[in-house]
C-alpha positions as CSV (number, residue, x, y, z in Angstrom):
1,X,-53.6,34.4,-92.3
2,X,-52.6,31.0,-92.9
3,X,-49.4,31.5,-91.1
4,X,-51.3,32.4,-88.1
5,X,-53.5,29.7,-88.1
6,X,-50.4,27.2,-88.9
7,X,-48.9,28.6,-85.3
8,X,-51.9,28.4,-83.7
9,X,-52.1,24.6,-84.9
10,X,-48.9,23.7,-83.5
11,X,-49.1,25.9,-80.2
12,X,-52.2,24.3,-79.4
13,X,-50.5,20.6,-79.9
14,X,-47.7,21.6,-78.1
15,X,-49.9,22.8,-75.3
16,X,-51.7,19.5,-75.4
17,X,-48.5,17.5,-75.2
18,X,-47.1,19.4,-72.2
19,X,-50.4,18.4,-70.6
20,X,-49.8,15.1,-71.1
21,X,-46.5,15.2,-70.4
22,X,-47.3,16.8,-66.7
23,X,-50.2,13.8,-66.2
24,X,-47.7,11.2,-67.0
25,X,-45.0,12.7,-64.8
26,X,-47.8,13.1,-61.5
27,X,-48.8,9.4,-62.6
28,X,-44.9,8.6,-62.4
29,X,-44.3,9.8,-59.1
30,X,-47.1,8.1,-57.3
31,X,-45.5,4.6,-58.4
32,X,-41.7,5.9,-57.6
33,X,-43.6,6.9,-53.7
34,X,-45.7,3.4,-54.1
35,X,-42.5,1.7,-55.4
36,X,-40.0,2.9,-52.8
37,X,-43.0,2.3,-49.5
38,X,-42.7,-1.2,-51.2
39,X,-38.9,-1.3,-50.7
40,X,-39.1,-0.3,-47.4
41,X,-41.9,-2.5,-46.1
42,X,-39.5,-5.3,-48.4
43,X,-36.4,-4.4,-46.6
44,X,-37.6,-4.5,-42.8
45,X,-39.3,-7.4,-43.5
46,X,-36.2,-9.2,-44.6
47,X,-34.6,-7.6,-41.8
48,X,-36.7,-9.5,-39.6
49,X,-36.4,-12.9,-41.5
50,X,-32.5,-12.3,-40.7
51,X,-32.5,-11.7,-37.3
52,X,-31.8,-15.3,-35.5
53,X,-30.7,-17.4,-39.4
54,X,-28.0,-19.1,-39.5
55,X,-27.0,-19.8,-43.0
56,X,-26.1,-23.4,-43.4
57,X,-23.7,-24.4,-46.5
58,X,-24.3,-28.4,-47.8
59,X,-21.1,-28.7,-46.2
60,X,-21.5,-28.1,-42.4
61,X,-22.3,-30.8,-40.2
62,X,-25.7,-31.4,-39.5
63,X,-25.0,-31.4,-35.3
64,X,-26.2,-35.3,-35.5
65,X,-22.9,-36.9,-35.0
66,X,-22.1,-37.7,-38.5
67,X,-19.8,-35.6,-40.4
C-alpha cells in the first residue's frame, strides 16, 4: 500500500508540473507573437525614417563653401 500511495504522490506532482509547464509555454508564445508584431511595427518604421537620409560623416563638406 505504501508503494501505491508513493506513485500516486509523484504522478500527481508530475501532473501538476506538466500543467505548469503547458501555462508557461501558452504565456511564452503570446510574448514571442507580441515580441515579433513589435519587430515588425520596429522595422517599417525604420524603414520609413530611411527613406530620403542621407548619412553625413564629420568629414563631408557641409555644402556652405568651406571645406
Amino acid at each position: 500500500m505504501k508503494n501505491y500511495a508513493e506513485r500516486l504522490m509523484k504522478v500527481k506532482r508530475l501532473k501538476g508540473s506538466v500543467v505548469a509547464l503547458e501555462v508557461k509555454r501558452r504565456n511564452l508564445k503570446e510574448l514571442m507573437i507580441l515580441a515579433e508584431t513589435d519587430l515588425e511595427r520596429a522595422r517599417k518604421e525604420l524603414a520609413i525614417a530611411e527613406k530620403g537620409f542621407v548619412k553625413r560623416e564629420l568629414d563631408d563638406e557641409l555644402g556652405c563653401g568651406i571645406p
